[in-house]
PLY file of the C-alpha trace (Angstrom):
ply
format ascii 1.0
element vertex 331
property float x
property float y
property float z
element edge 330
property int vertex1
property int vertex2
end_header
69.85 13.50 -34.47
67.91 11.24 -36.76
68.72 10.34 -40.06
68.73 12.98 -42.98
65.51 11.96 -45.23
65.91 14.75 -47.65
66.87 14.05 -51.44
70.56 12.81 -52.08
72.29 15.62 -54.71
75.61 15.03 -55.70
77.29 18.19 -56.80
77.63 21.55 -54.69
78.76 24.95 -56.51
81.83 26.10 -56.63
82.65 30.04 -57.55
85.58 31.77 -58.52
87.25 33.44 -55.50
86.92 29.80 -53.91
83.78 29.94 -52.42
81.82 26.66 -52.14
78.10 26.59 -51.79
76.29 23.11 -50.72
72.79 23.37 -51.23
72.10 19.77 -50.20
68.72 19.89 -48.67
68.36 18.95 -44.51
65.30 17.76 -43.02
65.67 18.29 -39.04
63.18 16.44 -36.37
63.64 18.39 -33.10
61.58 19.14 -30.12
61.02 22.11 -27.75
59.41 22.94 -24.30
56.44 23.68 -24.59
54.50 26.04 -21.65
51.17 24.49 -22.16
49.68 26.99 -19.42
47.17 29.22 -21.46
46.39 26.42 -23.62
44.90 26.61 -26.27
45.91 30.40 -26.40
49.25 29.60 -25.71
52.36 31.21 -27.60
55.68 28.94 -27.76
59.03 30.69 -27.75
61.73 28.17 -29.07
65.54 28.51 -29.59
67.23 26.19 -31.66
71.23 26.16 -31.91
73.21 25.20 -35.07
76.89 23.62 -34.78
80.04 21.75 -36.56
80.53 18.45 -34.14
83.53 18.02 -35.86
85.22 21.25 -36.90
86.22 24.46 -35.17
85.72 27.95 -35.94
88.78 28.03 -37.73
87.91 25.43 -40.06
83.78 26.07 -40.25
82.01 29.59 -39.67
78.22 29.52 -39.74
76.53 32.47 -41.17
72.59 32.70 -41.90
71.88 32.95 -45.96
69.82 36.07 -45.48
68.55 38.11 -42.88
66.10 36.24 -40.36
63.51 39.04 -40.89
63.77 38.20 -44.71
63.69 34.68 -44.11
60.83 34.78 -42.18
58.73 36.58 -44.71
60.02 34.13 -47.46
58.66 31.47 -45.18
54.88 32.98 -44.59
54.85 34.03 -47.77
56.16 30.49 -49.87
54.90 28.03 -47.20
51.51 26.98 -46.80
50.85 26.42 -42.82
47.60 24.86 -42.34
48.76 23.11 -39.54
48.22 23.97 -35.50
50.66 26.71 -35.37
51.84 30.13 -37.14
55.11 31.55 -37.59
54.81 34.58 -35.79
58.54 35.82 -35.41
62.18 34.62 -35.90
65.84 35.97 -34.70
69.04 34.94 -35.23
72.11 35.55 -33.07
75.51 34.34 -33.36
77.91 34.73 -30.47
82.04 36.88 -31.07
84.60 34.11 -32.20
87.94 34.95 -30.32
89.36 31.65 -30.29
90.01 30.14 -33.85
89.74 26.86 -31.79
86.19 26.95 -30.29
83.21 26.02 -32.13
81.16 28.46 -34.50
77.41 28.57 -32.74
74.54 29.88 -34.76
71.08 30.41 -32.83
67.72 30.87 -34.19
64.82 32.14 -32.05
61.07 31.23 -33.18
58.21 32.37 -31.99
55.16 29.85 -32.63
51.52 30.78 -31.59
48.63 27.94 -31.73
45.66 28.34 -33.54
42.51 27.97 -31.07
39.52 27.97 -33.07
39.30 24.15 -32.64
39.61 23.47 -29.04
37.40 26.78 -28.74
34.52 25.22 -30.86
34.81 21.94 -29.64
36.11 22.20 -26.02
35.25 25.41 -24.47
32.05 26.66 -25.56
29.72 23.98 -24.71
31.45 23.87 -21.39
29.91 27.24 -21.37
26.65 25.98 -22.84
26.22 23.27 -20.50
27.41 25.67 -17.23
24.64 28.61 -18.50
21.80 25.09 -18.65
23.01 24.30 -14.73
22.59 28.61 -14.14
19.21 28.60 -15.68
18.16 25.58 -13.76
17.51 27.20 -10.77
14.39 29.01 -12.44
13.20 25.52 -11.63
11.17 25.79 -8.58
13.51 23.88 -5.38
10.85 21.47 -4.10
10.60 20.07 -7.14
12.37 17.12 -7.70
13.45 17.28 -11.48
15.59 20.22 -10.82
17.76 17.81 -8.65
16.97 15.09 -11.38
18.09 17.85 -14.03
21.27 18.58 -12.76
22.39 15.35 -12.50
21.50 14.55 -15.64
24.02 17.66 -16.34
27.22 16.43 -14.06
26.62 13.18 -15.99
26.55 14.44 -19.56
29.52 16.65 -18.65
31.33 14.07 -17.26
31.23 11.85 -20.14
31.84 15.17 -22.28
35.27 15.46 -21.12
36.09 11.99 -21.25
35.50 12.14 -25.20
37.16 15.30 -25.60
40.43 14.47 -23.03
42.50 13.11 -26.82
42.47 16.92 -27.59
44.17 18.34 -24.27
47.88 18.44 -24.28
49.49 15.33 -22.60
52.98 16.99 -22.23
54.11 19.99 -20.59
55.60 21.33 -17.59
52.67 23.04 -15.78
49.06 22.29 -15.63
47.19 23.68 -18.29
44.31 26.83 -17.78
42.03 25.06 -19.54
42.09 21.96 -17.09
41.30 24.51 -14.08
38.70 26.06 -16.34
37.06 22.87 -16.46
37.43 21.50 -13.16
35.42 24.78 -11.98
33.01 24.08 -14.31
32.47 20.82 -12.66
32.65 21.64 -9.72
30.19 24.69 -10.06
27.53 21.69 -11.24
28.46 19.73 -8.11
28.26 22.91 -5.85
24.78 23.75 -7.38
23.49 20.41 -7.24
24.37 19.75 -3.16
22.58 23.70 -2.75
19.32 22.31 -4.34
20.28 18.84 -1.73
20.13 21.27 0.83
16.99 23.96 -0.47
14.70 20.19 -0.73
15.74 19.24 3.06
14.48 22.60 4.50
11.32 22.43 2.69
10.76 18.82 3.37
12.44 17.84 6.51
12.54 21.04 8.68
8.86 22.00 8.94
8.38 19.97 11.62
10.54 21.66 13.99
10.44 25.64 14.81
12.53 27.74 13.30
15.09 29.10 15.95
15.50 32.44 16.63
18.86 33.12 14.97
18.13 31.49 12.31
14.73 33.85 11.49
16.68 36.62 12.19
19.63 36.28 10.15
17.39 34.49 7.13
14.01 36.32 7.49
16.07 39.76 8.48
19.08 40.00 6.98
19.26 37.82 4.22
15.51 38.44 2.89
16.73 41.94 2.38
19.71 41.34 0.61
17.95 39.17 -2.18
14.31 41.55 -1.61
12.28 38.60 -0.36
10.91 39.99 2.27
8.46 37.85 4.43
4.82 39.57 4.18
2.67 39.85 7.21
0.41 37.04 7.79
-3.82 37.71 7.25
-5.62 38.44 10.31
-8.79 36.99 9.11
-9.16 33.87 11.43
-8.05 35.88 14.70
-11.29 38.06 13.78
-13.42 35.39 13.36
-11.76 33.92 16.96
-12.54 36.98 18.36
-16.38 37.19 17.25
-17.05 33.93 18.53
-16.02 34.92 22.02
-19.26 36.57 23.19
-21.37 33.81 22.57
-19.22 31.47 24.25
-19.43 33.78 27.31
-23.31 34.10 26.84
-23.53 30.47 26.83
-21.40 30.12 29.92
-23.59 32.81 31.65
-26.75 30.48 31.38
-25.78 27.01 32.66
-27.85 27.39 35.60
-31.01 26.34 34.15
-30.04 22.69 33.13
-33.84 21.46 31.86
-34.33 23.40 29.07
-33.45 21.00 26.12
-32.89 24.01 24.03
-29.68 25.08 26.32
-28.51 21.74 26.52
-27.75 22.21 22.50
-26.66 25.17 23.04
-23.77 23.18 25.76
-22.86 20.88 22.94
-22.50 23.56 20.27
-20.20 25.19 23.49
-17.74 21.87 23.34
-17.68 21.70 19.02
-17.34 25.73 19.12
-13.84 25.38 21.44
-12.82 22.27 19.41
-13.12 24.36 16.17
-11.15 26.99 18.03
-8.27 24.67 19.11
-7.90 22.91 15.89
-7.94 26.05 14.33
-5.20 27.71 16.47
-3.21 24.09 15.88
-3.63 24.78 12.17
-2.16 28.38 12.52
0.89 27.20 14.42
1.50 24.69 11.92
0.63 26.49 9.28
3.06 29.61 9.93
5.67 27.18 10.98
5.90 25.64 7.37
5.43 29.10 5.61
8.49 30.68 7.58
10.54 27.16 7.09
8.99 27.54 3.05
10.26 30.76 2.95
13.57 30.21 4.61
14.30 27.76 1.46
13.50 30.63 -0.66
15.56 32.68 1.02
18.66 30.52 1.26
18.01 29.37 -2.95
17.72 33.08 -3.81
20.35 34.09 -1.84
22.98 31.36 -3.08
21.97 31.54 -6.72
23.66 35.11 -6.39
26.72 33.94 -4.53
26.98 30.99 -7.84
26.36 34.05 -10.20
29.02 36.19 -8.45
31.47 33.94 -8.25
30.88 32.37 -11.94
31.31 35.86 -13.28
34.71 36.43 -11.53
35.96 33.21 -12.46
35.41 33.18 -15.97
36.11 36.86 -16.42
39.70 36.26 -14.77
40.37 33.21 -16.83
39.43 35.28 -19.89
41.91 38.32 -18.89
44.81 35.85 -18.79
43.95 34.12 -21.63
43.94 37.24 -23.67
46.76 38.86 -22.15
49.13 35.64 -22.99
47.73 35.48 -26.04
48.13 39.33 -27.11
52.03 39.37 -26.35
0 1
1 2
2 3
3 4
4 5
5 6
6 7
7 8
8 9
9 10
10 11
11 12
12 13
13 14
14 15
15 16
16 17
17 18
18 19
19 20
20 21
21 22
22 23
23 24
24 25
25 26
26 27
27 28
28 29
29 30
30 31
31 32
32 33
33 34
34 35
35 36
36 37
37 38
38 39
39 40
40 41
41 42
42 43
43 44
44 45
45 46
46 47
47 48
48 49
49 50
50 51
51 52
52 53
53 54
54 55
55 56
56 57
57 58
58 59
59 60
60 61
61 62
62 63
63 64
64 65
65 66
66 67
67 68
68 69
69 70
70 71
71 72
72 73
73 74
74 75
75 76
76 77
77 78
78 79
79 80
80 81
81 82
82 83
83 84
84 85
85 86
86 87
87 88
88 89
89 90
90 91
91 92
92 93
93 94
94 95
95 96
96 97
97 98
98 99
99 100
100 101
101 102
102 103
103 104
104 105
105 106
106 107
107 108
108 109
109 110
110 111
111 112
112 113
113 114
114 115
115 116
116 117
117 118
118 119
119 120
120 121
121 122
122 123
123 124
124 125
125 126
126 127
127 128
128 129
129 130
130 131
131 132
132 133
133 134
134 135
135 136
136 137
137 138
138 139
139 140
140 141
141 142
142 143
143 144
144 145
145 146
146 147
147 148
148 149
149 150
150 151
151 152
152 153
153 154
154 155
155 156
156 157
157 158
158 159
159 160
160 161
161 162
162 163
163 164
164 165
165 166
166 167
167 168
168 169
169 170
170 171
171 172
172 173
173 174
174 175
175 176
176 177
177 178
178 179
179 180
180 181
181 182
182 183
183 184
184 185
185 186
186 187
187 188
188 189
189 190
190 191
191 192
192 193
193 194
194 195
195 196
196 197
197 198
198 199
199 200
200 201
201 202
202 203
203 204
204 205
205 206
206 207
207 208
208 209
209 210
210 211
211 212
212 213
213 214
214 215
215 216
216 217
217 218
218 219
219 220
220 221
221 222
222 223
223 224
224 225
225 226
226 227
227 228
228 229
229 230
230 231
231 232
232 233
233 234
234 235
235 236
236 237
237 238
238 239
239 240
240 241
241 242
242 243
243 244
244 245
245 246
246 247
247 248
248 249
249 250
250 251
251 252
252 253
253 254
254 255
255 256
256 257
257 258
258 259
259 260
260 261
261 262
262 263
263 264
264 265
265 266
266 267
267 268
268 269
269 270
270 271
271 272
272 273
273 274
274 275
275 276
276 277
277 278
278 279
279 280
280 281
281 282
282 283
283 284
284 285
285 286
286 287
287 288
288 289
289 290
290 291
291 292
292 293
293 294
294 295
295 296
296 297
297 298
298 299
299 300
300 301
301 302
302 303
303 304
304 305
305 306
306 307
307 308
308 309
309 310
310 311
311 312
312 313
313 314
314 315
315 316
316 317
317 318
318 319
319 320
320 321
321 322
322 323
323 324
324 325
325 326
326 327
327 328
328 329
329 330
């Protein structure tokens, strides 16, 4: 108990069948538990008991001035709460006196709910803003690099966003907040996308040197491209055509070596040797060609395919954060 601060009166009122009424006003500093779990939609129930240290029941009985229902209507309706919290409900109970020698208990029963609207402007909808910029980023395409640069210039703003904004989270309490989890997943939803696009900018980059293994077309190039409808199209024939045309005069030039004089076959020999170079640096073009477009479109793949895992599990995150919220915050 601290000391009264309330105005000093010095009479009290005295009526005729001996009744004597002190209406010496009591200011009270007390505390309560707070469950701090669906902050900042959280709703405090708080019970505070009223007693004589000094005198018994036979000496002292405790009784409430009015009814708590009219008390509590007195109180919304005379005091002006602009504070954090409305006065949502109070009780009163008072337990059955059988011994004259116990003490007299009176217990009052408030019901306190906070007011969000400022952590929701100022905490929880850019949080929302800034997790819909890192969704949106990957419209970006993945081999560039200022969709990597981008989202780290997101983590970073984020990060420094919650340090300014960690003086209006609750410091006491005896659970871990919702709100704390709701922004841990944010961040880690920024890290998460930011290692995918790590990832997406090694396969396009590093892995077209090597051939893509078997398993890995099939399950990718199969399975996955029909999942996310980026299915590989077939490649243009046009340069096995053009292989196949030059054939016959290859073999029409091979049929004629006998005759080694004429100077005219003798070009003919050397456009033989440039014609099969063409041919082989043509075929080594192909191969690495299609090699880069199926490791290309393996990236795709794999971007597409976890940019809808990071939208699934987004939506089922937030949406279950949201249903407790409201549910707490409806009782």
């Amino acid at each position: 108990m601290e000391a009264n601060t309330g105005p000093d009166t010095y009479y009290v009122h005295v009526y005729s069948d001996g009744t004597v009424v002190d209406m010496a006003p009591v200011k009270v500093v007390s505390s309560c538990n707070l469950d701090i779990y669906t902050f900042p939609f959280d709703i405090q129930n708080c019970t505070y008991s009223f007693n004589s240290y000094l005198h018994a029941a036979d000496d002292i009985r405790l009784t409430l001035e009015a009814a708590a229902e009219d008390i509590l209507d007195t109180s919304n309706a005379f005091m002006e709460m602009q504070g954090e919290w409305d006065l949502i409900n109070m009780t009163s109970f008072q337990p059955n006196i059988t011994d004259p020698h116990m003490w007299d208990y009176l217990y009052i029963h408030l019901i306190l709910r906070r007011r969000p609207t400022l952590y929701v402007v100022n905490l929880i909808i850019p949080s929302c803003f800034l997790i819909t910029l890192d969704l949106f980023s990957f419209i970006l395409p993945p081999q560039s690099v200022d969709r990597s640069a981008f989202k780290m210039t997101l983590i970073l703003g984020y990060t420094v966003f919650l340090l300014l904004m960690n003086e209006l989270l609750p410091v006491t309490g005896n659970t871990i907040p919702l709100i704390n989890v709701f922004f841990s997943l944010c961040l880690a939803l920024m890290v998460a996308s930011l290692l995918e696009t790590i990832v997406i900018t090694n396969i396009l980059h590093s892995a077209r040197d090597r051939t893509v293994p078997r398993w890995l077309r099939t399950l990718v190039l199969e399975v996955m491209a029909r999942l996310v409808c980026l299915v590989q199209k077939k490649p243009d024939d046009q340069v096995l055509v053009m292989q196949n045309q030059m054939a016959p005069v290859i073999l029409s030039v091979d049929a004629s070596e006998a005759v080694d004089s004429d100077p005219h076959l003798q070009v003919l020999q050397n456009l033989e040797k440039e014609l099969q170079a063409i041919r082989q640096q043509l075929e080594k073009n192909m191969r690495v060609d299609k090699n880069t477009e199926d490791w290309m479109h393996i990236g795709r793949v794999v971007d597409r395919f976890l940019f809808c895992v990071y939208i699934l599990f987004i939506t089922c995150s937030f949406i279950t954060i949201l249903v407790i919220w409201t549910h707490w915050y409806k009782l």
